[in-house]
N, C-alpha and C positions, 0 to 999 in steps of 0.2 A: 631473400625475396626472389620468386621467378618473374620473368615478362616474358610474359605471351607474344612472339611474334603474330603483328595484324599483315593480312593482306598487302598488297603493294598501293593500291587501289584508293582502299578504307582509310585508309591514314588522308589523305586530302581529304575527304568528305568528310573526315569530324574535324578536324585544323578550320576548315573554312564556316563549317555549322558553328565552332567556339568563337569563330572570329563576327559572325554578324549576332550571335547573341552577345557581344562584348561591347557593339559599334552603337553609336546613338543612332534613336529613332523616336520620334515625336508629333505624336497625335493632336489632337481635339483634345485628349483630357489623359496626356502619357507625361511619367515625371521623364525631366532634364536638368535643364539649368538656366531656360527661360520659358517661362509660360504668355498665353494671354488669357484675360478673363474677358471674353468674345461680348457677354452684355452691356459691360462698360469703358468699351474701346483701351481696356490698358493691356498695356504690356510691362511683363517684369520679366528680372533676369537676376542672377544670382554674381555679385561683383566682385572683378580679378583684383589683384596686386593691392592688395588691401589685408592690415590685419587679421579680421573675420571677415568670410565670406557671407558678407550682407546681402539683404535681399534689396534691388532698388525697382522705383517703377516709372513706369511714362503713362500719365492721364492728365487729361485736361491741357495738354501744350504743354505742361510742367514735370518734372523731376520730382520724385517723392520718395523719400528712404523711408524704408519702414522697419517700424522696430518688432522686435527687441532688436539691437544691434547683437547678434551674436551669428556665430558659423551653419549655414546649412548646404545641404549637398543634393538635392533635388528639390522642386516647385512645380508645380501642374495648377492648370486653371480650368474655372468650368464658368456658367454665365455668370452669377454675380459675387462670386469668389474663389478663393483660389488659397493652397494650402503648401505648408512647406516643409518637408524632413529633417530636424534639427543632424546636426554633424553627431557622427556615435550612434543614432537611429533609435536611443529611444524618447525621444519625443516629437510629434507632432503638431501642426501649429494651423489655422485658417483662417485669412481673414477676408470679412466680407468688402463691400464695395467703397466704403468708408472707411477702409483699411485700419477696422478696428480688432485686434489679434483676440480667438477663444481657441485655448489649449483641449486638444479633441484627444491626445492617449501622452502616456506619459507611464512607460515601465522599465527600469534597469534591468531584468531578465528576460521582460520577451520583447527585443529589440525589431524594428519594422526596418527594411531594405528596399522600400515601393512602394510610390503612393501614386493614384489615378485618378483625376477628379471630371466628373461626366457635368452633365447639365447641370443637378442641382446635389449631388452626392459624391461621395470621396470613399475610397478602398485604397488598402494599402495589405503588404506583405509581411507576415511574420519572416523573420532571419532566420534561417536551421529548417524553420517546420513546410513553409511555402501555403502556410494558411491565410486565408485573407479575410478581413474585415473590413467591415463598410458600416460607412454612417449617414444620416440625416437619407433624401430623397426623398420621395413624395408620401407625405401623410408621416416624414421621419419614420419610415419601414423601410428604409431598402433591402429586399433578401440577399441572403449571403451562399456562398455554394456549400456543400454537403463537408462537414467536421472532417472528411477523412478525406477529402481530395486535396493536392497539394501542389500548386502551379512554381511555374519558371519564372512566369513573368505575367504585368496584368495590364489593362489597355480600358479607357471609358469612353465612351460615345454621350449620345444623350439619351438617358433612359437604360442604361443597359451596357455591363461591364462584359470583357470579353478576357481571354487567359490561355495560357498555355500548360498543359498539366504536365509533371513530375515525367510521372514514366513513359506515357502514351507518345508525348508531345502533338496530341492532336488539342485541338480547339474546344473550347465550353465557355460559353457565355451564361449569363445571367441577368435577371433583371425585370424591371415591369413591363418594357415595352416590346411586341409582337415581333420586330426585327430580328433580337437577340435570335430568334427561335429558328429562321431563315437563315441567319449569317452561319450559324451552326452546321445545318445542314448541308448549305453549301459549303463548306468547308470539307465534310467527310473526315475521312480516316487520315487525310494527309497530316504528314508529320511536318511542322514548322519549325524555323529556327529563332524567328521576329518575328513581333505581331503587333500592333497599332491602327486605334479607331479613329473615327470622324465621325459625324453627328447619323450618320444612317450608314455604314459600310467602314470596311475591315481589311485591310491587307498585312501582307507579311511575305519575307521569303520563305520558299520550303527548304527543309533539311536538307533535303539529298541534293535536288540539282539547283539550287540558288535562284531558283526562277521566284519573279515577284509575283505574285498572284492578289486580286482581292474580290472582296465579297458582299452583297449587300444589294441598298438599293444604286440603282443606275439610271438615273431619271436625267441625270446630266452627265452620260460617259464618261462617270468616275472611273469605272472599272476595268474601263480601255485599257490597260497599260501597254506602253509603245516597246516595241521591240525592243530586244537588248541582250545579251549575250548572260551565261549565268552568275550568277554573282556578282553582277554590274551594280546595283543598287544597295547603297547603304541607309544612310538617314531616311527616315519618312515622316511628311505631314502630310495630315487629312485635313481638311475643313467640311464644309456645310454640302457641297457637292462636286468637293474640285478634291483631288491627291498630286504632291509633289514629290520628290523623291533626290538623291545626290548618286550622281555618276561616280565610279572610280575610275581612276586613280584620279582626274584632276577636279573633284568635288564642285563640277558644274550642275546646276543645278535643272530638271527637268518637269513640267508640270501636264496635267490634263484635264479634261471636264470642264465645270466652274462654264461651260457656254463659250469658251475656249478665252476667256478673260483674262486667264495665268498663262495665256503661252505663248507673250508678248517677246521683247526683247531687251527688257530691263536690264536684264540678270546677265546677259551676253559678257565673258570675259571676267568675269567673278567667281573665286571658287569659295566653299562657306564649310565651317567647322560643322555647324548643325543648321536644321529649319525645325519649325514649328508654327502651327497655322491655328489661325482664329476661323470664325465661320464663312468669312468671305475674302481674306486676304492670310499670307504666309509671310514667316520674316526669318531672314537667315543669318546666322551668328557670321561676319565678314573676316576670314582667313589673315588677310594683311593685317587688319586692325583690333579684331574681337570688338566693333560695333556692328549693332543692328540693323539692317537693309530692310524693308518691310516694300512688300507689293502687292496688288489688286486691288478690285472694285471697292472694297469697304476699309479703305483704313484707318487706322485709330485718329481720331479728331480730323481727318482730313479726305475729303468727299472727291476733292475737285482733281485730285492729279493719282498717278498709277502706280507711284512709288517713292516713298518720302527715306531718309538715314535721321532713326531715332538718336536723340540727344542722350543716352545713357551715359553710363562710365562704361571702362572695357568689361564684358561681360565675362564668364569662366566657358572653356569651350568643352570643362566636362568636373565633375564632383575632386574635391582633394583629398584623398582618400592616404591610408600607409602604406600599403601591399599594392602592387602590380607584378603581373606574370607575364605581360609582352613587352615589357620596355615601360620608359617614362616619354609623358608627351614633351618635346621641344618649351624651354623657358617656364618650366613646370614650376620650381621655386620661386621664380620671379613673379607668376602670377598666383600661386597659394601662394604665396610671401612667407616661405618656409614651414608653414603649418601642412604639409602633408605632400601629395604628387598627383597630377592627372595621369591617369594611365594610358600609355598610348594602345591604339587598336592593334589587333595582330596581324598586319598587313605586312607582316614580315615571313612570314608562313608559306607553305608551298600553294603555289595556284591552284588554280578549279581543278578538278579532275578528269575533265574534260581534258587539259593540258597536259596530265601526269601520262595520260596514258601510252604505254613503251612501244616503242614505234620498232620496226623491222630493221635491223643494221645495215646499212649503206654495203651498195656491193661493192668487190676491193679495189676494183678499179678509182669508186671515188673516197674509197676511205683516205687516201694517203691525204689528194686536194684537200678532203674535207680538215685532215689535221692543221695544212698549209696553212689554211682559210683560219680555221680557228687559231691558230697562233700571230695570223696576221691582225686578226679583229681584237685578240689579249692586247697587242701592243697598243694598238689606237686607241684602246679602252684607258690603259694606263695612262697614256699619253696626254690624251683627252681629258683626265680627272684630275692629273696633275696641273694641266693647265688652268682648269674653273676654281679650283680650290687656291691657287696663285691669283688668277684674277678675284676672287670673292675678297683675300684677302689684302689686296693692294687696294679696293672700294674701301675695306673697315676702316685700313688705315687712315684715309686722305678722310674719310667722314671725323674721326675720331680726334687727326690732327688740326683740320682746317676748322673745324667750329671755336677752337679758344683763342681768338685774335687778343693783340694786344691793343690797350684803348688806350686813347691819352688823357693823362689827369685832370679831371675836372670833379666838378661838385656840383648837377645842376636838376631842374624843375625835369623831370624825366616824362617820356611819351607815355601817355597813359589813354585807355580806351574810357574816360569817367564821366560822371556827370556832375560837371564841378565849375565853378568861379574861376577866373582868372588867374586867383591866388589862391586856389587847394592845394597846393604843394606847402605853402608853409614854409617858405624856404628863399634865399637868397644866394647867388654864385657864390660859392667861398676863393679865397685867394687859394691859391696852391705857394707856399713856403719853402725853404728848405727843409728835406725830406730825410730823415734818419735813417740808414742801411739796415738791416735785421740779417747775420748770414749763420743759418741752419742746416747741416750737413743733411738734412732730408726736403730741402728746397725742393719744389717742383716746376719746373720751367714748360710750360706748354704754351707754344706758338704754331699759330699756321698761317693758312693762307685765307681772308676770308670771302676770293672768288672762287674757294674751292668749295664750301660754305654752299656760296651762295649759287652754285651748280648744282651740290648733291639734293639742296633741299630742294631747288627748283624742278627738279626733274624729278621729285617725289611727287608733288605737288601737280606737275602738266600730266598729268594721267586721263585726257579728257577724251571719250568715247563714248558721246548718246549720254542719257541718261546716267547709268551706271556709273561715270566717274564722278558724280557729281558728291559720291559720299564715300569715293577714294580719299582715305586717311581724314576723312569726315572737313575735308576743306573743299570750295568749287572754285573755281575761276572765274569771274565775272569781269564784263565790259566795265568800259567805262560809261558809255551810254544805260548801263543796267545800272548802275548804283546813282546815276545823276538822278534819276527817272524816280528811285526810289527816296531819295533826299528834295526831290522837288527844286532840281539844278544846286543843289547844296545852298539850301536860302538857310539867312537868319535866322528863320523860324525853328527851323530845325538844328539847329547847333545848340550843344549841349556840354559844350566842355572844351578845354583848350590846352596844350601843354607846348614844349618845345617844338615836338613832331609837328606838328598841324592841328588842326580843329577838327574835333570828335563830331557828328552828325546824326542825327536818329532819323530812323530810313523805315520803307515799308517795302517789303520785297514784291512782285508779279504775282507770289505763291502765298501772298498774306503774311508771312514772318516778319515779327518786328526787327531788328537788329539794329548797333550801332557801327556805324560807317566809320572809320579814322584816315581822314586824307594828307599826306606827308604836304608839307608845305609848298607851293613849287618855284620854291627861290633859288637861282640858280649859283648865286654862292656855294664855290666850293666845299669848303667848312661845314654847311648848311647841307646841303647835297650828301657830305659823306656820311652824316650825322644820318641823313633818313634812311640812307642805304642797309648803316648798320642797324639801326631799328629796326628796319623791314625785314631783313633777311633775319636777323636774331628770334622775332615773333615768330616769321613765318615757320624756320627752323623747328623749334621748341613747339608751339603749338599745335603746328601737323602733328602731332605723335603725342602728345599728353591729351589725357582726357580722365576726366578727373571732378566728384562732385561741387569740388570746393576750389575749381579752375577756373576763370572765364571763359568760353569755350571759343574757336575759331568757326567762324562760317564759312569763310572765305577772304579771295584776296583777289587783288586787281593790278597790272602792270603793264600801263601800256603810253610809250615813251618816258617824258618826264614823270610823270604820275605812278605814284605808288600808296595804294589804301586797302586798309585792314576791314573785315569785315566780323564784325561779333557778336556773341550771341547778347542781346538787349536785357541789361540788367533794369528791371522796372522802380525798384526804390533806390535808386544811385547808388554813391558812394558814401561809406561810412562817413567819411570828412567833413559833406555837406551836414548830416543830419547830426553829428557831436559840433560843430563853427561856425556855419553859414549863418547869415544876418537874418533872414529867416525863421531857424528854426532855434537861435540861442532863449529867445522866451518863452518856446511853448513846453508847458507843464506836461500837456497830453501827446506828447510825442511816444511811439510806439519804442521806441530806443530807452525811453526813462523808466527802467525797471532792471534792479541788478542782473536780473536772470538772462534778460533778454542780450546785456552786455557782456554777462559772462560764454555765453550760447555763441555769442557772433564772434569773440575769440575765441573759441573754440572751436565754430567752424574755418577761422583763417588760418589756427594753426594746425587741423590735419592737412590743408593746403600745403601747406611750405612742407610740413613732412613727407606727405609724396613727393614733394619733388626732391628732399634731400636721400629720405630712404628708400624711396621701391621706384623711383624712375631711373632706366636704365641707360647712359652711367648718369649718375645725381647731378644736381642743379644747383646754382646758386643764385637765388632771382636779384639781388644787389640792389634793390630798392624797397624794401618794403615799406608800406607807411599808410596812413589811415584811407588817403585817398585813392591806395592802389585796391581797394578791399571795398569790392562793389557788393550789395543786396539783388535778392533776386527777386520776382515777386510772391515768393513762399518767407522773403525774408531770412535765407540762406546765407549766407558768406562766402562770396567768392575771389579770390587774390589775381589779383589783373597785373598787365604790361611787364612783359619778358624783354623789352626793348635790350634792355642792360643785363638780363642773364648769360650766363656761363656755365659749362659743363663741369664740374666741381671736382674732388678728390676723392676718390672711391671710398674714403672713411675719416670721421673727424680728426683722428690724428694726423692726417696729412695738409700740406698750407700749400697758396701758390703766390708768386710775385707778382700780383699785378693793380695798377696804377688806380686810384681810387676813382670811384663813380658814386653818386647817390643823392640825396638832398640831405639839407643843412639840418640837424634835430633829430636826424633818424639814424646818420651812417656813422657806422661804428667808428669810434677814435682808433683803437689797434689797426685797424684796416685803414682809415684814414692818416695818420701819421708814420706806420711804416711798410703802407705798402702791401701788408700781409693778407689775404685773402683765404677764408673760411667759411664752413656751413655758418660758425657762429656770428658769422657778421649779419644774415638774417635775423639772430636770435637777437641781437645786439634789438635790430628796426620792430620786432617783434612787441619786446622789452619797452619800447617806445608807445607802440600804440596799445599794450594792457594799460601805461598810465595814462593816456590818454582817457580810455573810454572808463579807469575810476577818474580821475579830475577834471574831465571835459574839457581840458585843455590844451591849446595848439601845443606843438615840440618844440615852438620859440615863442615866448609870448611878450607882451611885457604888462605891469603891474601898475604903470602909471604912467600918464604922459612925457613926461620930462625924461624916463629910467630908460634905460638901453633895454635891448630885448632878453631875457632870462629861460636857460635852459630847463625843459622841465625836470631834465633829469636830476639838473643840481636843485630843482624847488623843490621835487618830492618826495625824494629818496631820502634824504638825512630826517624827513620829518616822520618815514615811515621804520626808517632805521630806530626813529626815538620812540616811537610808541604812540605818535601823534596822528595816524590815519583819517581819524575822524577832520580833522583839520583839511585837509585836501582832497574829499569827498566831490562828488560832484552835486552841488545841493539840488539842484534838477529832481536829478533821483529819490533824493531825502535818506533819510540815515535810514540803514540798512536793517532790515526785521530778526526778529530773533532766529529765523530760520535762513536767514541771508549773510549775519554778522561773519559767520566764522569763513563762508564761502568766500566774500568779500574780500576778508583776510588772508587766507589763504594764495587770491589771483594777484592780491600784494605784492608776498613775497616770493611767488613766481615772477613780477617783474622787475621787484629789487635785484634777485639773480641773475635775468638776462640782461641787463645794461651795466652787471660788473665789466669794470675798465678791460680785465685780461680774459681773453676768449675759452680759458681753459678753466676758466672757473664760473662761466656758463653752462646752463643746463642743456640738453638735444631737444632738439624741439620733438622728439620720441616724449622726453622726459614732463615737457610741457602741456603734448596734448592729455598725460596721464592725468596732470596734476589738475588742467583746469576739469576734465574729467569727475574728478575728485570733487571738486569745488559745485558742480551742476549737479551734481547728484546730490550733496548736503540738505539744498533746496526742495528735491522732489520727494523722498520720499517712498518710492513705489511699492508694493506690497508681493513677495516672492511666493508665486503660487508652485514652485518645484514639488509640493508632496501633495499633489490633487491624485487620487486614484486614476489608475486606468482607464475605468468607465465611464470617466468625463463625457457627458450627453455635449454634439456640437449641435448648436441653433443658432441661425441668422434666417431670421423673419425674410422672406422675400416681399421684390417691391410687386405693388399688383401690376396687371399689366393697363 
């Protein structure tokens, strides 16, 4: 093979041309990895650290995962739908505003690598050929470009798709509306490297010298762009008449036009993986946390303020692909959760060529200094690197070592954010006995310090600067006069649940958000005092950094003197607890809970919960409480697993145990863990194992059978009758006996909990293995019919709404 020496020159100029057709940029109607669909204020995003990379959304104040549950690698939105690139590229997916999914192509050999969804139409890119297709738009004609032209890459507006062609790398648009025909023209013969629409106008950087340039209408000095050096600007979004754009190297973010409404100071001291813009506001994927930051005049559900932090899970800050040729992006596995790698951008590459260029050698007088100097400046470099990389790692350690404190043995009603009776726990102090030794040549002893704890998390957390920190690690800081304000002086009326910690509040925020309030008690007993400490700082810990659909989320927190309260996101149908026990709701037939499916569904959403935290948060958790009334409804009727009070940092894999002192309430916490001490993901599994029988027997985890009888473990009432064959006996009659299409589901959620509350932890199932099976079990029920071999030509239609 020979190689062509290239000029000295040319070599920067195509390094950095590969490098911003590699980098994200995202339009009005350009695929990423979060879209919005601008008609009906939602935003979607494509979700990290998760099995498959699902697609989730925010409409209507609410969380919405939409199915299918399977892998995609881009999403693009136009007004009232939006479409998404299954992983592998040969299938395509749109759903409209109802997020009801019609499969629009579907070919194992001509695979698509692009999809762009404008106003009312969607084009995407054949792999290999750079041919594009387009479907539905107005009158369902949208024209397509000529059979023999073959683009880079393609970009949608409204009305009118735009592209970068093969060999020219000059510009061609298409489409119904008059614009396309201008944007063109002004463009000219310039060769581009990027290109990305908004609803009337086009930017892109050009090939050669990296300058941003764009195109189109300018009715609100979209088209201004502000100085900048070349190849300063990576990401881009358009909206309706604004353009925003990301600085390099510290991915600050920059806007203009829009009537100068984007060029506030939200965003100051934020840097962001990607942006992506609706017609009147932009939202940027947030660097520290991969949540989304949204700002301007119109944003989704919320009129009255300039910039809200959407309640997502952590988003992907780019497709999980197998092949990269610059590197892998940082913590790449952890967020494809080993199904593939984000590729990092090639900002590894020589600079602009403006920088290359070979400068005249120093005359000799300074060449010697000059060596002096540069040998002086090698050392300090060295020096200097050695030192951050000692300090980075003296941080990991004391985070790593100080979060596992050792607690003291107890058994008790544990803090919980719920909405619950006095007596939701279920539970009574247990004595602590004498305690049997266990010693294991792979013991794991981790102690620290828990004001070292409660420094590192605090200082994650006081990040507060204007606006902008308010959706640092998606927690805020609030007064204490802000949360009274919102609780109505913390009256009666509003309390809603009660645990050791304090009393739980339901609160209305200044900015309209519901949430519930949790205020530590403020008794100044010691015992009591260290008790809330450790609560607080264990939540505050653990929930700055998990985010997660089947989490309770954190809002915020408050600390000021004695006073310490949690702030959460407002679970609207309580706590599981309430609606399987409470004196309320034991009679009613027509309870939304009395349908197996509905039970099997809400286990199943609590144990992908505890699975994020045991497998893909990083290092794993062990929440040491699990139980019905930690496992709040959202008002989609979701499942979410609440109060981390009592959690701990776990063992990097189920074969490893720790020593330490039992925690948990009575009926739920494992015996193995309870009587020797031993500490395991499976002692979850154990509290897990508890509430599947629960919600088949509707039965508390102590109950008793008759006035006179002590109270009875369910575990000893259920098991041996499910071990004999007798299920039907211990049904929840509520429900009524289970239908022919439910019996075997039923059965099946059985013997997944006969397994998780065997006595030894090693002959428990993972709660991997759990969410497979209940899995298993929801789908016996449904049904669904697999449309995998629909032709190509699959015609997409979604009726639009009139105006």
């Amino acid at each position: 093979m020979t190689i062509i020496p290239l000029p000295s020159v040319a070599l920067p100029v195509i390094f950095v041309a590969l490098y911003f057709l590699s980098s994200v940029a995202d339009g009005l109607g350009s695929a990423s990895t979060v879209a919005v669909i601008y008609g009906s204020d939602t935003v979607c995003g494509i979700v990290a650290r998760e099995p498959t990379q699902r697609i989730e959304c925010f409409n209507g104040g609410a969380n919405i995962s939409i199915g299918p549950n399977v892998s995609f690698t881009a999403i693009s939105g136009g007004r009232n739908f939006f479409c998404g690139l299954r992983s592998g590229g040969n299938s395509l997916l749109c759903w409209n505003r109802d997020f009801v999914p019609k499969r629009v192509y579907y070919n194992d050999a001509l695979k698509l690598k692009d999809v762009s969804v404008g106003d009312d139409h969607v084009c995407a890119l054949v792999d290999g050929t750079g041919v594009v297709k387009c479907w539905r738009g107005e009158r369902n004609n949208f024209p397509t470009p000529g059979a023999g032209e073959g683009f880079l890459s393609i970009t949608s507006g409204r009305g009118f798709s735009c592209g970068i062609l093969n060999t020219s790398r000059t510009v061609k648009c298409w489409g119904t509306r008059q614009i396309r025909q201008e944007i063109q023209a002004q463009f000219g013969n310039v060769s581009m490297a990027s290109l990305i629409a908004g609803d009337s106008h086009v930017c892109g950087t050009t090939n050669s010298s990296g300058v941003l340039i764009c195109r189109g209408s300018n009715n609100s000095r979209q088209l201004d762009v502000p100085s900048s050096s070349p190849f300063e600007f990576s990401s881009l979004a358009l909206g309706l008449n604004h353009s925003c754009a990301l600085r390099q190297p510290n991915k600050s973010v920059v806007c203009w036009g829009g009537g100068g409404e984007f060029s506030n100071n939200v965003t100051d001291g934020v840097s962001f993986e990607l942006i992506v813009a609706g017609t009147e506001f932009t939202c940027g994927l947030v660097t520290r946390n991969f949540s989304l930051f949204c700002w301007g005049p119109g944003l989704p559900g919320n009129r009255s303020t300039s910039a809200v932090d959407l309640p997502l899970s952590n988003i992907l800050p780019g497709p999980c692909v197998q092949d990269c040729s610059c590197g892998i992006y940082g913590d790449s596995q952890g967020l494809c959760s080993g199904s593939g790698n984000i590729c990092k951008p090639c900002d590894g590459l020589p600079p602009p060529p403006a920088l290359l260029l070979p400068l005249p050698p120093p005359p000799p007088a300074q060449q010697s200094q000059s060596k002096k100097t540069s040998k002086g400046l090698l050392a300090f470099a060295v020096i200097g690197s050695v030192g951050i990389f000692l300090g980075a790692c003296t941080l990991i350690y004391s985070l790593w070592a100080g979060i596992c404190c050792c607690q003291q043995k107890k058994v008790h009603n544990s803090v919980q954010p719920t909405i619950t009776g006095g007596n939701a726990n279920a539970g009574t102090p247990a004595s602590s006995g004498p305690l049997s030794a266990l010693s294991r040549s792979s013991t794991i002893r981790r102690q620290g310090s828990r004001a070292i704890m409660r420094q590192s998390s605090r200082a994650i957390m006081r990040q507060r600067s204007g606006t902008s920190s308010k959706h640092a690690d998606r927690a805020e800081e609030f007064t204490l006069s802000e949360l009274a304000a919102a609780t109505d002086g913390f009256s009666s009326e509003n309390k809603i649940g009660k645990g050791s910690f304090g009393i739980v509040y339901r609160g209305k925020l200044v900015d309209g958000r519901e949430v519930a309030v949790k205020r530590g008690e403020t008794s100044r007993k010691l015992k009591k005092l260290q008790e809330k400490e450790t609560a607080f700082d264990s939540e505050l810990a653990f929930l700055s950094r998990l985010h997660h659909k089947h989490l309770v989320g954190l809002v915020g927190f408050c600390e000021e003197r004695d006073e310490r309260l949690l702030v959460y996101e407002y679970m609207k149908n309580g706590a599981l607890y309430d609606h399987l026990h409470s004196e309320s709701n034991i009679e009613k037939s027509s309870s939304i809970l009395n349908s197996w499916r509905m039970r099997i569904k809400i286990a199943l959403d609590a144990a992908r919960g505890i699975e994020y935290l045991h497998d893909y948060a990083v290092p794993p958790i062990i929440h040491r409480d699990i139980k019905s009334s930690n496992i709040l409804l959202d008002g989609n009727w979701t499942a979410r697993v609440s109060d981390f009070g009592l959690s701990l940092m776990g063992p990097e894999t189920n074969g490893e145990y720790m020593h330490m002192k039992a925690a948990g309430t009575v009926g739920y916490i494992d015996p193995e863990y309870y009587g020797l001490n031993v500490l395991t993901p499976k002692s979850d599994v154990y509290g897990m194992g508890v509430v599947l029988l629960e919600l088949l027997t509707g039965k508390t985890a102590l109950f008793k059978e008759d006035e006179e009888g002590g109270p009875i473990s369910m575990v000893d009432f259920a098991v041996p009758m499910i071990n004999g064959g007798e299920l039907q006996r211990v049904l929840d009659r509520r429900v009524g006996v289970p239908e022919a299409n439910e019996a075997e589901a039923v059965e099946l959620t059985a013997r997944v909990a006969v397994k998780c509350v065997g006595l030894e932890g090693r002959d428990r199932p993972t709660m991997a293995d759990i969410v497979t099976n209940l899995e298993s079990a929801l789908s016996l029920m449904d049904h669904y019919g697999d449309d995998s071999h629909s032709s190509a030509s699959a015609t997409f239609s979604i009726v639009p709404e009139s105006d």
